[in-house]
C-alpha positions as CSV (number, residue, x, y, z in Angstrom):
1,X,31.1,72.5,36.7
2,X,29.2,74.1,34.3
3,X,27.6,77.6,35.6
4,X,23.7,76.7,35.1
5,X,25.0,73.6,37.1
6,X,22.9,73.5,40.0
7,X,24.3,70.6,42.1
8,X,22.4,67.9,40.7
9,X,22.3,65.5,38.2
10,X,23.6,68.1,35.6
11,X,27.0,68.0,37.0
12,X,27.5,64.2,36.8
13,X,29.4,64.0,33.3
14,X,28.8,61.3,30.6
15,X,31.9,60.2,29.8
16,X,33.1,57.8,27.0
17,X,35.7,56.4,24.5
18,X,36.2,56.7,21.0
19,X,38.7,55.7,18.7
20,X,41.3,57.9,18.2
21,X,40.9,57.2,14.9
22,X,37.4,58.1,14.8
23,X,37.5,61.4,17.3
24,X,38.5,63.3,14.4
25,X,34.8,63.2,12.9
26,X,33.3,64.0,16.0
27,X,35.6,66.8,16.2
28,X,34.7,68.1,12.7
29,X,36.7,70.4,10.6
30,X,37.9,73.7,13.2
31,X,35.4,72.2,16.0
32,X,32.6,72.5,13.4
33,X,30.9,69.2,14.1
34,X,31.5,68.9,18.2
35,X,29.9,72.6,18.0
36,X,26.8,71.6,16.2
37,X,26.2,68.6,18.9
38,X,26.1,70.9,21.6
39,X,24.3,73.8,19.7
40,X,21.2,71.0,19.3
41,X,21.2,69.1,22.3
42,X,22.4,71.9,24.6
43,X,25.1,69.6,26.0
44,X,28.9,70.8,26.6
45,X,31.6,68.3,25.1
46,X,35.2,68.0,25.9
47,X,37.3,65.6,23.8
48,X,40.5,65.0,25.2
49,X,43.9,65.5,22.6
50,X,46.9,63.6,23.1
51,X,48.7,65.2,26.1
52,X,45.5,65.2,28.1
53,X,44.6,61.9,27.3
54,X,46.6,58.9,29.8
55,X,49.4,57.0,28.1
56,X,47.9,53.8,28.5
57,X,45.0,54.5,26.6
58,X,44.6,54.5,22.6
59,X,41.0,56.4,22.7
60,X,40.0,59.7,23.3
61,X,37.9,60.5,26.4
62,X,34.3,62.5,25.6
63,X,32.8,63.7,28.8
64,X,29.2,65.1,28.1
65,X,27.7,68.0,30.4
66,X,24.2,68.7,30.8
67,X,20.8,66.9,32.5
68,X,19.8,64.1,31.2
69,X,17.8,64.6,28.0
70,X,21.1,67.0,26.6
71,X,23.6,64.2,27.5
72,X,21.5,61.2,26.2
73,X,20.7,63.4,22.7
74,X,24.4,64.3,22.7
75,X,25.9,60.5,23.3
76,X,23.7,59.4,21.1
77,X,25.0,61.6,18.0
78,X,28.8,60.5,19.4
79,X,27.2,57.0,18.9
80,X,25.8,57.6,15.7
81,X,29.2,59.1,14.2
82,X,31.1,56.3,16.2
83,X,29.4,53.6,14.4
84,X,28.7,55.4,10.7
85,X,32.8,55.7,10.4
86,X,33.3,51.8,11.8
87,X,30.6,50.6,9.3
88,X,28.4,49.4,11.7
89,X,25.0,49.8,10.1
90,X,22.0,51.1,12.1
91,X,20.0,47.8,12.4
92,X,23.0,46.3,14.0
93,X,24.7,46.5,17.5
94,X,28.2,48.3,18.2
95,X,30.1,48.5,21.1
96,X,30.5,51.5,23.4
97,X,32.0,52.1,26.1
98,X,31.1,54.4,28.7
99,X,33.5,54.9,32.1
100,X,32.7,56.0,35.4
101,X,34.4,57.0,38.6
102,X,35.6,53.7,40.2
103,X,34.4,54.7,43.3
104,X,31.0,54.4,41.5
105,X,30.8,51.1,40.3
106,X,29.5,49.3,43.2
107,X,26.6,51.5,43.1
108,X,26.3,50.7,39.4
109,X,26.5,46.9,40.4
110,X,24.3,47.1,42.6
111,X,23.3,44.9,46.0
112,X,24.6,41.2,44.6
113,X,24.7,42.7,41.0
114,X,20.4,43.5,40.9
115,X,20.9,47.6,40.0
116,X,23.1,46.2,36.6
117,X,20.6,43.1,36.6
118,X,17.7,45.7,36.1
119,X,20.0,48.1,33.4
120,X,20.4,45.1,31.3
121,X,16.8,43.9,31.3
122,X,15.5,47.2,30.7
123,X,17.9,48.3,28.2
124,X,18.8,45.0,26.6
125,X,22.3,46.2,26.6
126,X,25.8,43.5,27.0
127,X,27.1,45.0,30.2
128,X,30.4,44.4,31.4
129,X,32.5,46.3,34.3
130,X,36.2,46.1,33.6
131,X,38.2,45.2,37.1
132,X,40.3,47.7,36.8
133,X,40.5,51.9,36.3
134,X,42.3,54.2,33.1
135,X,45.9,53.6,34.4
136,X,46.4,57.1,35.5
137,X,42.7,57.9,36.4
138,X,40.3,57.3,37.9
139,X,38.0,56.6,35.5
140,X,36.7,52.7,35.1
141,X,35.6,51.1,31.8
């Protein structure tokens, strides 16, 4: 936890995948690009590197730190980069995948599925909830 973490929201992490074949520009050149993302939203960023990341997985975990206007600016930037370097152009939808703790996904689901009911009409967004956690986390896609 982050020290102007108060308890709160703050110090619930975004976390997400991305390509290892992509993490590289999100990195940047010495950290130069990851750097500038936080320096402008005010978010911290961790990307995990291959020992850190579980065996089982061929993407990179991001976890985002901050409240909720510095995570959203930040993911969206990870987004943005995501999608540029897999030719996905602007006016079209990509694929992203988020993962939570898999002790939280009922909460995301919701009584009979109506919290994820309400994210998708409000968002518009493809939800889906894999079955299963990061083999070796505990982390669910």
């Amino acid at each position: 936890v982050l020290p102007e973490m108060d308890g709160g929201v703050g110090d619930v992490p975004c976390c997400c995948l991305v390509p290892a074949d992509v993490v590289g520009l999100v990195v940047g050149r010495g950290g130069s690009v990851v750097q500038q993302i936080c320096q402008d939203t005010g978010a911290e960023i961790n990307i995990s590197g291959e020992d850190d990341t579980p065996p089982s997985l061929s993407d990179r975990i991001v976890t985002i730190w901050g409240d909720a206007p510095q995570k959203e600016s930040a993911c969206r930037e990870v987004i943005r980069i995501t999608h540029r370097a897999q030719d996905v152009p602007e006016s079209e939808d990509g694929i992203f995948v988020l993962v939570v703790p898999s002790s939280s996904t009922g909460f995301i689901v919701g009584p009979e599925g109506s919290t994820i009911s309400q994210l998708v009409e409000a968002s518009g967004a493809d939800v889906n909830i894999s079955n299963c956690a990061v083999e070796g986390t505990q982390l669910q896609p």
